[in-house]
C-alpha positions in Angstrom: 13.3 104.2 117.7 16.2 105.5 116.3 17.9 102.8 115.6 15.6 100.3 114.1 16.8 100.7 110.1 20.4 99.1 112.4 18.1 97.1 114.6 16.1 95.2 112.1 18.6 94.3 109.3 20.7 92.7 112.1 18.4 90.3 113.4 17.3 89.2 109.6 20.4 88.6 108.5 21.1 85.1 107.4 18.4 83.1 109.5 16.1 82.2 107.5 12.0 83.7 107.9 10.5 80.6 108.9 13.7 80.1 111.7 14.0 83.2 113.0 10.4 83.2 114.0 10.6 80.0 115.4 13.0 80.9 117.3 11.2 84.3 118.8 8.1 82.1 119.3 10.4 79.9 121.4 11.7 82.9 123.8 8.1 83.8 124.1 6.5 80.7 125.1 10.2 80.3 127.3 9.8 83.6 129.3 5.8 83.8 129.2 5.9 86.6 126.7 2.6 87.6 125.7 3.7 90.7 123.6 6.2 88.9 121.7 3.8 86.1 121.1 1.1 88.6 120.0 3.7 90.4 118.0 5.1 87.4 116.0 2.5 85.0 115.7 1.3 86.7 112.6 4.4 87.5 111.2 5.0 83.6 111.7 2.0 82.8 110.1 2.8 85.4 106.8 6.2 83.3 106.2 4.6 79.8 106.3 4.2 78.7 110.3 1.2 77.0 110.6 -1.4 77.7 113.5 -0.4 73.5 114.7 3.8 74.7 114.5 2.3 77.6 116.6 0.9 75.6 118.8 3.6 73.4 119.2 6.2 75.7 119.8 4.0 77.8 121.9 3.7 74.5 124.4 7.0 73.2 123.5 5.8 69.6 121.7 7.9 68.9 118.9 5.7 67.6 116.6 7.5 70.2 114.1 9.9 69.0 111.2 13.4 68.2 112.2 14.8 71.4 111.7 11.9 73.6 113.5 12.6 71.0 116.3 16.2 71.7 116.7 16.0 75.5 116.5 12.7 75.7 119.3 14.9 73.0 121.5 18.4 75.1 120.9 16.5 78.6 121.9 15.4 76.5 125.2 18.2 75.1 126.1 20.2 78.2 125.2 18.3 80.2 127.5 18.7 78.0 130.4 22.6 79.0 129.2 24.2 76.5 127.3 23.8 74.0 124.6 25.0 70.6 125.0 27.6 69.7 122.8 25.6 67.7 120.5 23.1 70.2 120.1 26.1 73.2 118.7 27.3 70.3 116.7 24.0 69.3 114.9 23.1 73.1 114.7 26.6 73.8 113.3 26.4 71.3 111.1 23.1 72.1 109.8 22.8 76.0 109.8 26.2 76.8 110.2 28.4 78.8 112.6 27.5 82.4 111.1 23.9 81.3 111.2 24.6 80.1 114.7 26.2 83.1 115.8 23.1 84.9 114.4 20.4 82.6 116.1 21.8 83.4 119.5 22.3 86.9 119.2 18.9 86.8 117.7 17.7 85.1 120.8 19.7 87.3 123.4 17.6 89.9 122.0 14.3 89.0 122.2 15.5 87.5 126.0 16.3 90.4 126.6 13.5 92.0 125.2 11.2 89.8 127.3 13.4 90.7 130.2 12.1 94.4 130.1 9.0 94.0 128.8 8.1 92.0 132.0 10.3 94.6 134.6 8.4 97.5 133.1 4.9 95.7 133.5 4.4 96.4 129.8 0.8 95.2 129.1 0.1 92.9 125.9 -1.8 94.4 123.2 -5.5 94.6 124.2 -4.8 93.8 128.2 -5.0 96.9 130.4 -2.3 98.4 131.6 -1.6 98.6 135.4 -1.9 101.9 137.2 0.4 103.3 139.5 -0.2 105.8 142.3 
């Protein structure tokens, strides 16, 4: 892809490792992403997630610290378009607006990303790919 060396320094910036893939996790156990899962589940686990925060994010229990809580709830609520009120405040006043701005664009992405991934059929790793005729 060409535009990966744009692509990736964009959606690192400012969130922090641990968030960001939080947040991916989220959109993939939101939109029943098995590739994303399968891609960022050990990324996740290289920066500090644990296989339980996995778990928890993956079925959307929030047994995770406060802040892992808040992003996994904003990336669901977010992708049923909106956040309450409360929600942008606590995340603003927590992470910031830049950060903010960067969570959801980060999130539009891998929605996005999901999006296609599940119009073009694309198979998870180790699944077989459907055949057309």
């Amino acid at each position: 892809m060409r535009c990966r060396p744009l692509v990736r320094p964009a959606l690192r910036a400012g969130v922090p490792d641990g968030a960001r893939e939080n947040a991916i996790l989220a959109v993939a156990a939101q939109r029943d992403a098995d590739f994303e899962r399968f891609a960022h589940e050990p990324i996740a686990r290289s920066v500090g997630l644990t296989g339980g925060q996995l778990f928890d994010i993956r079925v959307g229990d929030c047994s995770l610290n406060a802040h892992e809580a808040l992003v996994a709830d904003a990336v669901r609520r977010a992708d049923d378009g909106d956040l309450p009120v409360l929600t942008f405040d606590e995340l603003h006043r927590t992470i910031g607006l830049a950060r903010l701005f960067e969570l959801t664009t980060l999130v539009g992405h891998y929605i996005l990303l999901a999006l296609q991934l599940r119009v073009l059929q694309a198979p998870a790793r180790g699944q077989v790919e459907p055949s057309h005729h």
